[in-house]
C-alpha positions, 0 to 999 in steps of 0.5 A, spaced: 650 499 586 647 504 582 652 508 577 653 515 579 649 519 576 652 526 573 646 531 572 645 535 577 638 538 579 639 545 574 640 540 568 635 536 569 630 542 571 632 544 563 632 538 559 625 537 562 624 545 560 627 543 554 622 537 552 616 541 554 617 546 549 619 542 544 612 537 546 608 544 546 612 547 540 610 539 536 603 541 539 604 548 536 606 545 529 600 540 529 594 546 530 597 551 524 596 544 520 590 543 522 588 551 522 590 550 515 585 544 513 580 547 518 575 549 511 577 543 507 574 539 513 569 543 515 567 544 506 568 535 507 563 535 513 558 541 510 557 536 503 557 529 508 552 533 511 548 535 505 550 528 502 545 525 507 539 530 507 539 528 500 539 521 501 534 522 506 529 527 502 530 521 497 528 515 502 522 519 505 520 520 498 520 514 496 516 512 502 510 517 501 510 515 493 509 507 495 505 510 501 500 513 495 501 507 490 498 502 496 492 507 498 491 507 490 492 500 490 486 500 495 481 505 492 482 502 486 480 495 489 475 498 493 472 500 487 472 494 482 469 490 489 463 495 489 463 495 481 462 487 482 457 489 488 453 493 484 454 488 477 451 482 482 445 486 485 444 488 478 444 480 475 440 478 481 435 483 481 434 481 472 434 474 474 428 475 479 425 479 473 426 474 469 423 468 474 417 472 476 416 473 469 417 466 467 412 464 473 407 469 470 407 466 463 406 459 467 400 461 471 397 464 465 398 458 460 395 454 466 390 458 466 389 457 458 390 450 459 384 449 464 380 454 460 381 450 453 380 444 457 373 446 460 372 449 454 373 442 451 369 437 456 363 442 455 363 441 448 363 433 449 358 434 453 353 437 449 355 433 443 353 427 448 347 432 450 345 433 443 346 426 440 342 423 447 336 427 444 337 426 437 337 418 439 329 420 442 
């Protein structure tokens, strides 16, 4: 059987009175101290802040600053690639010269080649004529 409780309905009525108002006199304790420390946690959470736009601002000039260094990278590679075009078209158009050149001078000492040689045939000709008529 239980043991006889000796409180009655008025002291528990005010031990519960009692705690609640030390319960809401802690909690009245504890809002004064964190009144207290309010700006010094706001102060930590403004420079948090400030801290992490920084590093953003860093990190988002770091991204253009390589975005800028690959378009240059590009144009710079663009533009070597159209030098080397332009350097081989250049070569190509001298090396077409340079052979239609070449093959002209081939043509003409063909030319001169025959012409020395018919010049030559017609030489041995007449000497052959003349040497026929001069055995008469």
């Amino acid at each position: 059987m239980p043991a006889f409780n000796a409180n009655s309905f008025t002291d528990r009525m005010d031990a519960g009175a009692k705690a609640r108002a030390a319960q809401l006199e802690r909690a009245r304790a504890t809002a004064e101290a964190l009144k207290s420390t309010a700006a010094e946690r706001m102060a930590e959470r403004v420079k948090i802040a400030a801290d992490r736009e920084a590093r953003q601002a860093a990190r988002e000039a770091a991204r253009r600053a390589e975005v800028e260094r690959i378009k240059a990278e590009k144009r710079a590679e663009a533009e070597r690639k159209e030098a080397e075009r332009l350097a081989a078209e250049e070569a190509k158009r001298l090396a077409d010269e340079e052979y239609e050149a070449a093959k002209k001078w081939l043509a003409e000492e063909e030319k001169r080649k025959l012409v020395k040689l018919l010049a030559d045939q017609k030489t041995m000709r007449d000497a052959k004529y003349v040497a026929r008529k001069n055995r008469r």
